[in-house]
C-alpha positions as CSV (number, residue, x, y, z in Angstrom):
1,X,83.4,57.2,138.2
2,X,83.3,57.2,134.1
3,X,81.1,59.8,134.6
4,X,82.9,61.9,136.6
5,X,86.2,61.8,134.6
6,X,83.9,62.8,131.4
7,X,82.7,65.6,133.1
8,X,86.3,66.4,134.2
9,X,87.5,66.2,130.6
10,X,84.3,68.0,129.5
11,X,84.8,70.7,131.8
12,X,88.8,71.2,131.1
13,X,88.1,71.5,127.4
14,X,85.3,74.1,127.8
15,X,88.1,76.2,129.7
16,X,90.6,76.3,127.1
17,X,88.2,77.0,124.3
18,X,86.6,80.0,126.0
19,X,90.1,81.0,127.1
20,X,91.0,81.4,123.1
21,X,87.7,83.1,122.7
22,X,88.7,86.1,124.4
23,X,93.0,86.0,123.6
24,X,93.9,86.4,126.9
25,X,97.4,84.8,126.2
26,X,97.3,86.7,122.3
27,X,97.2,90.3,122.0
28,X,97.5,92.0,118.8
29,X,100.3,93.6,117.5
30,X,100.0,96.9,116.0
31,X,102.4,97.8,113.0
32,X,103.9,101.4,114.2
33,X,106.0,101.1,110.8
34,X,106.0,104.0,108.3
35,X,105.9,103.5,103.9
36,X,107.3,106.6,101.9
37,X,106.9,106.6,98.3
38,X,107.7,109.2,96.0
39,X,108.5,109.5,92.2
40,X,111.6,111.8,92.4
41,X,112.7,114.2,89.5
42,X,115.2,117.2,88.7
43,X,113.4,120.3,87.6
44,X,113.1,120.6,84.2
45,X,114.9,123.4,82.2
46,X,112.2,127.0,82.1
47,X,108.4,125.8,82.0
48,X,108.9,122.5,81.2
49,X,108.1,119.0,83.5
50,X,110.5,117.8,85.9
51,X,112.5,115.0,84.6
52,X,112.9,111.5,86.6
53,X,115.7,110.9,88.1
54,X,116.6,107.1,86.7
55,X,119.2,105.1,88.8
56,X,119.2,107.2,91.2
57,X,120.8,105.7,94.7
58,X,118.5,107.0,97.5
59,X,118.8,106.8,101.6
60,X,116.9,107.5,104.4
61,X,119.7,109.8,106.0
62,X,120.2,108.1,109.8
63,X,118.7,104.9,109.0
64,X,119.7,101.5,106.9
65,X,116.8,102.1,104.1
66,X,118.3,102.0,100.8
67,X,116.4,102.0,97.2
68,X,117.1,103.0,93.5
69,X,115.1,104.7,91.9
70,X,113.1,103.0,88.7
71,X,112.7,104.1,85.1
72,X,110.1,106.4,86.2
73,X,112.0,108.1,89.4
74,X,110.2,105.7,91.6
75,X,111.2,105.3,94.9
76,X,109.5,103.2,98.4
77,X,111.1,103.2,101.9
78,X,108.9,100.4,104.1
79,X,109.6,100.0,107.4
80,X,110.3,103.8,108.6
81,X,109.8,104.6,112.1
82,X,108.0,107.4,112.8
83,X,110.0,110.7,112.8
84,X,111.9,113.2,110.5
85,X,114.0,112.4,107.4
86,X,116.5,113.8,105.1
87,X,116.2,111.6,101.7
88,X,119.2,112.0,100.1
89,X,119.5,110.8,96.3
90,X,122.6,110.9,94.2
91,X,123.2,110.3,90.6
92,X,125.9,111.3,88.4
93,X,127.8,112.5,91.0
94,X,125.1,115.6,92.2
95,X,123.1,114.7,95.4
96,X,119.4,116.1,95.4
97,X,117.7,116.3,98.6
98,X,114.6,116.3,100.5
99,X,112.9,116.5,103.7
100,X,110.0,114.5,104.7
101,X,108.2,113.4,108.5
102,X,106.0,110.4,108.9
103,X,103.6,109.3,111.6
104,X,103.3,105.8,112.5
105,X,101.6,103.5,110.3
106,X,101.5,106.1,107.9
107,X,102.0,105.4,104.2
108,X,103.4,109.1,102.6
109,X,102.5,109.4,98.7
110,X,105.0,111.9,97.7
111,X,103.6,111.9,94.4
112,X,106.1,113.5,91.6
113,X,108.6,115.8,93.5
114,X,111.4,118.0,92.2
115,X,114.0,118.0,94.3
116,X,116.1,120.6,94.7
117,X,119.1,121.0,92.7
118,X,121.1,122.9,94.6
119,X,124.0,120.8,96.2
120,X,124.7,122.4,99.9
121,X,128.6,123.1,99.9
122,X,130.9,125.4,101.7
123,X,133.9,126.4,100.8
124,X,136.1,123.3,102.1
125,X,139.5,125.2,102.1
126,X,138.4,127.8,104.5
127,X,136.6,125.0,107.0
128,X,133.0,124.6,105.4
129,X,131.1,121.9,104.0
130,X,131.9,119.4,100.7
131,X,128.9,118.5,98.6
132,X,127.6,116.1,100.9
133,X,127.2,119.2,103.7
134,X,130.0,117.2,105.8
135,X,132.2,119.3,106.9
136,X,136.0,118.9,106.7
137,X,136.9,121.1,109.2
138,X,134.1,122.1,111.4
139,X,130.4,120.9,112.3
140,X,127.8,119.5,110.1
141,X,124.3,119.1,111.5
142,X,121.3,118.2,109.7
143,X,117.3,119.1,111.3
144,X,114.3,118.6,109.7
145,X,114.2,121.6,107.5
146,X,117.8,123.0,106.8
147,X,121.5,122.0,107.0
148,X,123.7,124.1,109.5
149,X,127.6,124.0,109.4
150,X,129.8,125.5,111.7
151,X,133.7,126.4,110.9
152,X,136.0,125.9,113.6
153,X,137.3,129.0,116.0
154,X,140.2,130.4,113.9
155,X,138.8,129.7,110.5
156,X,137.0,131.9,108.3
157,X,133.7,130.6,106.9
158,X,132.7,131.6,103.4
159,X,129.2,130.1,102.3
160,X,128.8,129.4,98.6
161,X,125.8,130.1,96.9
162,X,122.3,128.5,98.4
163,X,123.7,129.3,101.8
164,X,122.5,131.8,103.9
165,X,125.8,133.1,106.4
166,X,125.6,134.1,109.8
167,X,128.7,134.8,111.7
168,X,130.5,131.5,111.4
169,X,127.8,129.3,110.1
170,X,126.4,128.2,106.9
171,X,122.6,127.7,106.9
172,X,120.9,126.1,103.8
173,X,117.1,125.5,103.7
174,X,115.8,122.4,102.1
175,X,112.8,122.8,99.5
176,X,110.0,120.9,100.9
């Protein structure tokens, strides 16, 4: 009877060692999560290097990621889902953009990039877009590679400079 109950006990503990062997109850998780770094910068006046942009206050238009940027323009975004972005970075009241796409588990090294310096604006009184290409009076809407806004019917639209006008919208490309 000993015996038999060691066997038992033998047996049982042979199952649930193999069973962890081959992780029937664990699979593994795979990290779909995107990293973007970059070390952002203005153009620098004629032929000469861009400058970083210090203290700059950066977001991940569309999502919660935040960062500053460090005394070198350095900025990181962990966490991204896979998709198109609009990084929009703001210092000293002028907002420099740029577009950027990541694939899962990517990790995007930007390297130095000058963003643009044009700020997208329309012109607010007749129904365009402020600064921040939000429009007071009409549509904003923002795809991967350009900014479109639309004036409301009625309204004329006049697009200031670094827009490109058609009809009653305001297109402006982003530098990539």
């Amino acid at each position: 009877m000993r015996r038999l109950a060691y066997l038992d006990s033998l047996l049982m503990a042979l199952c649930l060692a193999l069973s962890g062997c081959f992780g029937f109850d664990n699979p593994k998780e795979v990290d779909s999560s995107a990293t973007i770094r970059a070390q952002i910068a203005r153009p620098g006046a004629g032929d000469s290097a861009p400058v970083p942009l210090v203290g700059a206050q950066c977001t991940l238009e569309g999502t919660n990621h935040t960062a500053t940027s460090d005394a070198n323009g350095g900025i990181e975004f962990d966490g991204v889902a896979p998709g198109s972005y609009l990084i929009i970075c703001t210092l000293d009241g002028r907002s420099y953009l740029l577009a950027v796409e990541v694939q899962a588990g990517e990790t995007k090294e930007l390297g130095t990039v000058a963003l643009t310096k044009k700020t997208p604006s329309c012109d607010v009184n007749n129904g365009g877009c402020d600064s921040n290409a939000t429009c007071s009076t009409g549509l904003s809407l923002r795809y991967g590679d350009h900014i479109e806004c639309v004036c409301k019917p009625g309204l004329t639209c006049t697009c200031n400079e670094g827009f490109q006008q058609e009809g009653a919208r305001c297109f402006f490309y982003l530098d990539q």
